[in-house]
Chimera marker file (.cmm) of the C-alpha trace (Angstrom):
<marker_set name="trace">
<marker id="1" x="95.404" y="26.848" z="33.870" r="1" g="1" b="0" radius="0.5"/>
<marker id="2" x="92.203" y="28.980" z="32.965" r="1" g="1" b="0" radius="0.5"/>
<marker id="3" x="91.519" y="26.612" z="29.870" r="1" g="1" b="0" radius="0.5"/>
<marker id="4" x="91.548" y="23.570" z="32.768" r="1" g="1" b="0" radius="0.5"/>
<marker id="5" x="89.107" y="25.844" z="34.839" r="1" g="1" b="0" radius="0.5"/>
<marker id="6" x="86.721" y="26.117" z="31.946" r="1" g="1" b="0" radius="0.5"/>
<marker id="7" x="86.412" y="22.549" z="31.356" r="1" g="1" b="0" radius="0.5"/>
<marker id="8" x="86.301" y="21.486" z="34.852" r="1" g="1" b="0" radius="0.5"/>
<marker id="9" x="83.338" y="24.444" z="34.949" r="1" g="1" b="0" radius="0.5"/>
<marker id="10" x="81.939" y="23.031" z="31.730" r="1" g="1" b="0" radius="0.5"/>
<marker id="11" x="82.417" y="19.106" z="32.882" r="1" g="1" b="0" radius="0.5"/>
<marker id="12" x="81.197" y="19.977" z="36.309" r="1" g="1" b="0" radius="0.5"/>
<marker id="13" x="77.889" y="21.827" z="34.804" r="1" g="1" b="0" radius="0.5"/>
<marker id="14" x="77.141" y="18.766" z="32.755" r="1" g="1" b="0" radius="0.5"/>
<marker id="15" x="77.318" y="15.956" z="35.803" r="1" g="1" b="0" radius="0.5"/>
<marker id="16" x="74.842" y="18.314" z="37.554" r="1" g="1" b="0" radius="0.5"/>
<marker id="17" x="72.276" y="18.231" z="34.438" r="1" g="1" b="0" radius="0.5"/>
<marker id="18" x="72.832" y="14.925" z="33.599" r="1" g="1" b="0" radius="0.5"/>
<marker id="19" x="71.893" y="14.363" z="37.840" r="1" g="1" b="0" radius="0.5"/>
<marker id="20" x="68.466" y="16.518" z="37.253" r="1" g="1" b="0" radius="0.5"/>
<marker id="21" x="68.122" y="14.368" z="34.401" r="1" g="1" b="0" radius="0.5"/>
<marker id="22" x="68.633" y="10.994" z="36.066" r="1" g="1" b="0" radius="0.5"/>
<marker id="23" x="66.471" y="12.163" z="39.507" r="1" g="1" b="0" radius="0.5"/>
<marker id="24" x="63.340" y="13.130" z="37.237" r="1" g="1" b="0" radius="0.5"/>
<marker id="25" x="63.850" y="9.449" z="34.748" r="1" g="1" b="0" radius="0.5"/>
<marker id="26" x="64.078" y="7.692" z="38.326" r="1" g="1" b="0" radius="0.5"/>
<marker id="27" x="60.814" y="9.750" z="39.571" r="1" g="1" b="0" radius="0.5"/>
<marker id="28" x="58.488" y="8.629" z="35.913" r="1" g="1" b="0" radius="0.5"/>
<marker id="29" x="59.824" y="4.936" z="36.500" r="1" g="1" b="0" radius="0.5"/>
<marker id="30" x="58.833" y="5.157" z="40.201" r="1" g="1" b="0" radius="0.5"/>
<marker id="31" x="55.248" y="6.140" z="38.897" r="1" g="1" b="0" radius="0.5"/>
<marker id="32" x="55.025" y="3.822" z="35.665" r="1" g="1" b="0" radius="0.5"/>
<marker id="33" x="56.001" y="1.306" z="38.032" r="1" g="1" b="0" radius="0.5"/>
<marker id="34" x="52.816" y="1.880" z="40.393" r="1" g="1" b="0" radius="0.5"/>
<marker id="35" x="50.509" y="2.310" z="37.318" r="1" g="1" b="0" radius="0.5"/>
<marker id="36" x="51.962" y="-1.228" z="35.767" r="1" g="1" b="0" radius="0.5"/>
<marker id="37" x="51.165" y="-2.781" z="39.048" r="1" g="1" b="0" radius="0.5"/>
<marker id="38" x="47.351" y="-1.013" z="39.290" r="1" g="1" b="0" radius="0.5"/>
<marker id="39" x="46.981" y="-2.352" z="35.595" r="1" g="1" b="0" radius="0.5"/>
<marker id="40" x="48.342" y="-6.062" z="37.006" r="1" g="1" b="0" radius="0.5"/>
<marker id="41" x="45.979" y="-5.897" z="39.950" r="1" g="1" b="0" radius="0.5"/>
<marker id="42" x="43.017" y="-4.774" z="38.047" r="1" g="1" b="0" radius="0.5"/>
<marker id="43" x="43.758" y="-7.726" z="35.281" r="1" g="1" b="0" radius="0.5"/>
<marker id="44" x="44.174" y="-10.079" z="37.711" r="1" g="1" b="0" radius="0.5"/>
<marker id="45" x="40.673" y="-8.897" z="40.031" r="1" g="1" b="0" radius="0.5"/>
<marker id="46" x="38.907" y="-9.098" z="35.973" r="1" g="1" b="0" radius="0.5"/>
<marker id="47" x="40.295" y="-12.060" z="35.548" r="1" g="1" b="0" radius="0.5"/>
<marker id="48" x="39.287" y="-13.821" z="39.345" r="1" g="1" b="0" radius="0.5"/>
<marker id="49" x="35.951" y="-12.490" z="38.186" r="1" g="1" b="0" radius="0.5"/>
<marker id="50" x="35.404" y="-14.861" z="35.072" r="1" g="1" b="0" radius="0.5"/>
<marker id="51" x="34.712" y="-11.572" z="33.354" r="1" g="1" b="0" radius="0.5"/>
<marker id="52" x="37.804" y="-11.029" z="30.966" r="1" g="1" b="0" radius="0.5"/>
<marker id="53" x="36.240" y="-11.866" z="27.327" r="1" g="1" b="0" radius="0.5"/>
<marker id="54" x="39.230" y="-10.929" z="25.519" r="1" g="1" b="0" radius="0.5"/>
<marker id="55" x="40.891" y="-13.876" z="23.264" r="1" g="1" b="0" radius="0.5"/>
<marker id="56" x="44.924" y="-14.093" z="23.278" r="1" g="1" b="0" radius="0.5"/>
<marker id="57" x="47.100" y="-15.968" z="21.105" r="1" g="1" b="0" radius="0.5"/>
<marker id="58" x="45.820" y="-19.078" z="20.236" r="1" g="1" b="0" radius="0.5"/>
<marker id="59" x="43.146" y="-19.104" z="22.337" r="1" g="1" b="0" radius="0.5"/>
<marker id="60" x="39.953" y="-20.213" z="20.753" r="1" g="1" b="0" radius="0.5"/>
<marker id="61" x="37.190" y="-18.168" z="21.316" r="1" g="1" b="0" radius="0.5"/>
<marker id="62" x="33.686" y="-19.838" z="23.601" r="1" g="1" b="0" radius="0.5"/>
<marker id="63" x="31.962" y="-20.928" z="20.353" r="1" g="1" b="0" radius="0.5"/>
<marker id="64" x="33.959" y="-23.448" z="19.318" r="1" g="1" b="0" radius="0.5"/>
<link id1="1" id2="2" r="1" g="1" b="0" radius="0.2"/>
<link id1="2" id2="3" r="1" g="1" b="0" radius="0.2"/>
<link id1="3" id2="4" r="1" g="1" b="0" radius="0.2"/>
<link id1="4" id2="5" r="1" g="1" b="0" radius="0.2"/>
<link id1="5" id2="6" r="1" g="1" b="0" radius="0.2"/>
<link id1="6" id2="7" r="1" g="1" b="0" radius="0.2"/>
<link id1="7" id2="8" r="1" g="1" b="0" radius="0.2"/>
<link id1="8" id2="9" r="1" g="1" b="0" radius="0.2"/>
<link id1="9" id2="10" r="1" g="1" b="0" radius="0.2"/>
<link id1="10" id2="11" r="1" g="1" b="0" radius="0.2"/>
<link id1="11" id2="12" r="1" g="1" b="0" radius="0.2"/>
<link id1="12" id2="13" r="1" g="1" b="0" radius="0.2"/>
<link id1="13" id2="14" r="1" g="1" b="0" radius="0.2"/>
<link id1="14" id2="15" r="1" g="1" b="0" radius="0.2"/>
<link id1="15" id2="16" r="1" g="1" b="0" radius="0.2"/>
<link id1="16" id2="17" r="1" g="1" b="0" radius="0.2"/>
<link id1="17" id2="18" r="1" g="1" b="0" radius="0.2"/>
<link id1="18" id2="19" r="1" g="1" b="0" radius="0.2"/>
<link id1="19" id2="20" r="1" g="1" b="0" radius="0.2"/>
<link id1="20" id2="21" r="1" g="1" b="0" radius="0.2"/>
<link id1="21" id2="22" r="1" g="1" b="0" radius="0.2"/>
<link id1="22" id2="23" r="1" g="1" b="0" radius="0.2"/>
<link id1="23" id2="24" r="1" g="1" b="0" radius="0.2"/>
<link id1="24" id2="25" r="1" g="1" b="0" radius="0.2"/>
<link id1="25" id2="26" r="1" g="1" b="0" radius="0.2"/>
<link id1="26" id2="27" r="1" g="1" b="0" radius="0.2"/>
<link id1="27" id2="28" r="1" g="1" b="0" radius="0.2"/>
<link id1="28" id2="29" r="1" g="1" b="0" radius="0.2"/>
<link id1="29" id2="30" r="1" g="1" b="0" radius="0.2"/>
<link id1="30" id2="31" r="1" g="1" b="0" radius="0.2"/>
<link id1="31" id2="32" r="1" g="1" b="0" radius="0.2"/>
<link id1="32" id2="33" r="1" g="1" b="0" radius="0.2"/>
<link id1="33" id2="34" r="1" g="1" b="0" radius="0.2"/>
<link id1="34" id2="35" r="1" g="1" b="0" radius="0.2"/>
<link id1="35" id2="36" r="1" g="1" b="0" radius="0.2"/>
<link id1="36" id2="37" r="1" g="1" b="0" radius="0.2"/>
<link id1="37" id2="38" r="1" g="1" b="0" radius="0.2"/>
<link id1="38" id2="39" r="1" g="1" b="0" radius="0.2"/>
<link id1="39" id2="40" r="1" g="1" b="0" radius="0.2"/>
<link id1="40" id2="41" r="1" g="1" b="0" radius="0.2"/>
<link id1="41" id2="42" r="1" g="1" b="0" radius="0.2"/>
<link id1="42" id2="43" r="1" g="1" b="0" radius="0.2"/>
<link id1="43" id2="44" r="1" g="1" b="0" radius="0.2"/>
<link id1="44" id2="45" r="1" g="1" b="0" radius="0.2"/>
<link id1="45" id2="46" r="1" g="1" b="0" radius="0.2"/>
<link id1="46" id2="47" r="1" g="1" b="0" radius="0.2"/>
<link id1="47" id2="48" r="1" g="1" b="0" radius="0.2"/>
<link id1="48" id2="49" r="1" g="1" b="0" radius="0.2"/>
<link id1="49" id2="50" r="1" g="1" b="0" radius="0.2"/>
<link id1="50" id2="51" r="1" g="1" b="0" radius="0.2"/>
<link id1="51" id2="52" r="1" g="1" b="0" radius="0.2"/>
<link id1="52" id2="53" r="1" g="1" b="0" radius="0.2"/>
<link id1="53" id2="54" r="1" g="1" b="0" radius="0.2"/>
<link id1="54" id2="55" r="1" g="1" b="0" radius="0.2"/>
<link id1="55" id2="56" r="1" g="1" b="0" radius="0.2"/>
<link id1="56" id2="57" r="1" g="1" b="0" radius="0.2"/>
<link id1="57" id2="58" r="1" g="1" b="0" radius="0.2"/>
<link id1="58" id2="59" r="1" g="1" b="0" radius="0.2"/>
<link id1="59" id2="60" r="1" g="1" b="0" radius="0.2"/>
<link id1="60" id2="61" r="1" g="1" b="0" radius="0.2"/>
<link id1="61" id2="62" r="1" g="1" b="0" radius="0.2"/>
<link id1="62" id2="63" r="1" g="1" b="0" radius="0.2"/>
<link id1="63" id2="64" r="1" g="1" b="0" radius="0.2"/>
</marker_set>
């Protein structure tokens, strides 16, 4: 019975870090999240502007 108790202790002590774990992961996605959507905001403000200048992919650059 005690060897059960230990591994329910041991089992039960791993779900609550694993929890912490999961909480803070959810909190940095939360905030990447709202910093991926500043970035996608900002692009897309640069890019309303005419003002974006960089080339992508085949793209070919103004003096063509």
């Amino acid at each position: 019975m005690q060897e059960i108790e230990e591994k329910l202790a041991h089992l039960i002590r791993s779900v609550d870090d694993l929890s912490d774990v999961v909480a803070r992961q959810g909190k940095e996605i939360e905030t990447l999240t709202r910093r991926v959507e500043m970035l996608m905001q900002r692009e897309g403000d640069r890019e309303a502007q005419g003002s974006g200048g960089i080339v992508l992919g085949d793209e070919r650059p103004p003096h063509y």
